[in-house]
C-alpha positions in Angstrom: 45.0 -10.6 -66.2 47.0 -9.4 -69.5 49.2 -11.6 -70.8 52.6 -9.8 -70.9 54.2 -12.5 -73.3 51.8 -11.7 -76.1 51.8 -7.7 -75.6 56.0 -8.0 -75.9 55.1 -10.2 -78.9 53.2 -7.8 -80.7 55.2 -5.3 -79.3 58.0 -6.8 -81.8 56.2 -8.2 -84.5 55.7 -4.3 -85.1 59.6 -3.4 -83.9 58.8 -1.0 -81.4 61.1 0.1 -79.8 59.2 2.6 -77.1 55.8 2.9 -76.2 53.8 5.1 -73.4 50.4 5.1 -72.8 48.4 7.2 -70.1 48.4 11.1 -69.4 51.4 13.2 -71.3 52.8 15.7 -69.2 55.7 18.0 -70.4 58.1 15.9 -67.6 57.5 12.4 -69.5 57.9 13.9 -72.8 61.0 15.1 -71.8 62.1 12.2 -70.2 60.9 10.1 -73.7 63.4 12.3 -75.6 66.5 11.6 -73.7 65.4 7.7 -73.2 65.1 7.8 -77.3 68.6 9.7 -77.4 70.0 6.8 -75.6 68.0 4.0 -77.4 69.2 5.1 -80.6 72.8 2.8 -81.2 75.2 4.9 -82.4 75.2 3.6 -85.7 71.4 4.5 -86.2 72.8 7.8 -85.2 74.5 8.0 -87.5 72.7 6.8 -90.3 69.1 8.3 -89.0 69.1 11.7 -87.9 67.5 11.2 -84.4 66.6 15.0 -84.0 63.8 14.1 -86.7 62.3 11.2 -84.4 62.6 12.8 -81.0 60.7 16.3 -83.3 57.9 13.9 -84.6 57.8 12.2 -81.3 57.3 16.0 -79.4 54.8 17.3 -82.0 52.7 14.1 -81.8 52.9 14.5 -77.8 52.5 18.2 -78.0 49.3 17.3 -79.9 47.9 15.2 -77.4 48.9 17.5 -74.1 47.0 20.6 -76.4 44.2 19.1 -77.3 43.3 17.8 -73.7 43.9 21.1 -72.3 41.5 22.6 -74.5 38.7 20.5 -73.6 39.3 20.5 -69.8 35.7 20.5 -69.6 34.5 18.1 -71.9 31.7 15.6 -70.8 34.5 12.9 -71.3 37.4 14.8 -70.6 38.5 11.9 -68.2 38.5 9.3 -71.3 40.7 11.7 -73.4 43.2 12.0 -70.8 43.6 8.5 -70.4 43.4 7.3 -74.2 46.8 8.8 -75.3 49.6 6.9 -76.6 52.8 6.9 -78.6 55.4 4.6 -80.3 58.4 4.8 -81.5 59.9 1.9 -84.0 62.1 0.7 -86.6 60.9 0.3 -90.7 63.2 -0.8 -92.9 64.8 2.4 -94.1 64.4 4.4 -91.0 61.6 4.9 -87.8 58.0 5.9 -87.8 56.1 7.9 -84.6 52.4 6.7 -84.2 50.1 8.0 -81.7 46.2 7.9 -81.1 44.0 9.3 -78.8 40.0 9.6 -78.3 38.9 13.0 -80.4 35.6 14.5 -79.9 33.9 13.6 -83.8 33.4 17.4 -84.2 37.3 17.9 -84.3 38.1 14.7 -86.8 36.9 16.1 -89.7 38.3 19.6 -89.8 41.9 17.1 -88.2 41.7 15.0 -91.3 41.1 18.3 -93.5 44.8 19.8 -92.5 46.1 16.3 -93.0 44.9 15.6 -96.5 45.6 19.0 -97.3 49.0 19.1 -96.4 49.5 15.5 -97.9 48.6 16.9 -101.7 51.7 19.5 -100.9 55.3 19.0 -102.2 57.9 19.9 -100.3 58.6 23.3 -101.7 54.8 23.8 -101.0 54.9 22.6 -97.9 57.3 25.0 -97.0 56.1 27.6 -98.2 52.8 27.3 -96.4 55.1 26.6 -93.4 56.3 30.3 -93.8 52.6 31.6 -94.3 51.5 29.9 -91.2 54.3 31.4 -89.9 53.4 35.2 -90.7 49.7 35.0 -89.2 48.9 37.0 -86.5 45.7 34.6 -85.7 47.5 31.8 -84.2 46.3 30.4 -81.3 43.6 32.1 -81.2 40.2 30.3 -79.6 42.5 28.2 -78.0 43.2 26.4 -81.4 46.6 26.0 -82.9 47.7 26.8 -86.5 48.6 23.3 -87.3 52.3 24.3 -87.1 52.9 20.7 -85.7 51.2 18.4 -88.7 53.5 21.0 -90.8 56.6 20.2 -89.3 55.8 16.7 -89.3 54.9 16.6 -92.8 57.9 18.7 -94.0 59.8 15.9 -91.9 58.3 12.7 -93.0 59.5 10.4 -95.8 55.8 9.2 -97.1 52.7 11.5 -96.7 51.2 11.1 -93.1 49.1 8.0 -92.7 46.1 8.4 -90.8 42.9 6.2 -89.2 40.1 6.0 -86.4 37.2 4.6 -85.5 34.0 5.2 -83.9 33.5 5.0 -79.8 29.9 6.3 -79.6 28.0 9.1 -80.8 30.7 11.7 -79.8 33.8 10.2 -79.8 36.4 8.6 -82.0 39.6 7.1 -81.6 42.4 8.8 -83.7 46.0 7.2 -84.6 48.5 9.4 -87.0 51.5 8.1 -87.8 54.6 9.5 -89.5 57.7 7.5 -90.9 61.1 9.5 -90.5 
């Protein structure tokens, strides 16, 4: 049986404030936003601009929901669907978004490519690039997006985007990004 007491524990040693785990669906993630709205006192409101947390929060999600549907027919398609999760808590000077989720290994390194690229970029570069991204007529094309959402979250985060994982088995990792705002 899990022991509740120690999961709450952790759950504030790390001040979080929200956490889902299971399958995303575009109804929870839309039900996350407004419960964030309403966690969000109103002098953090005021203070932290909560439209930054609920667009990290969505892109993370968005990430996850994406990627799942693109490998509907994976061998472990059933593990990545249940693997996902977010959180949402407090740092000192703001909030950070952290979510994982099982990757197929083929994907982590070409992931971690975009994420180290975009973490060498300054904000006028970052941008920029944003724009170009923008422009391309390839975009979704193979069923792969542009990495318009590690842009966004990149443009919107306070420290470059912290990444990690580690191995499952031969084909699979377990992936956690996470973005302070």
């Amino acid at each position: 049986m899990i022991h509740l007491q120690q999961l709450k524990k952790s759950l504030e040693e790390y001040k979080v404030l929200i956490c889902f785990s299971g399958q995303f669906s575009q109804g929870i993630v839309e039900q996350l936003c407004e419960f964030i709205k309403e966690q969000m006192t109103e002098s953090e409101a005021a203070k932290y601009n909560p439209m930054k947390v609920i667009s990290i929060f969505v892109e993370q999600a968005q990430n996850i929901i994406n990627y799942n549907l693109q490998n509907i027919n994976h061998r472990y398609y059933d593990q990545l669907l249940e693997s996902s999760i977010v959180t949402i808590g407090k740092t000192l000077d703001g909030f950070f978004v952290t979510s994982g989720n099982i990757l197929d290994k083929q994907d982590y390194e070409p992931l971690v490519g975009k994420i180290e690229f975009l973490n060498s970029l300054e904000p006028n570069e970052l941008k920029k690039h944003y724009k170009e991204v923008m422009r391309r007529d390839d975009i979704g094309v193979n069923g792969r997006g542009a990495g318009l959402g590690l842009i966004q979250m990149a443009r919107t985060a306070k420290s470059p985007l912290e990444y990690m994982n580690y191995s499952i088995n031969d084909q699979l990792t377990y992936f956690q990004i996470n973005v302070n705002c």
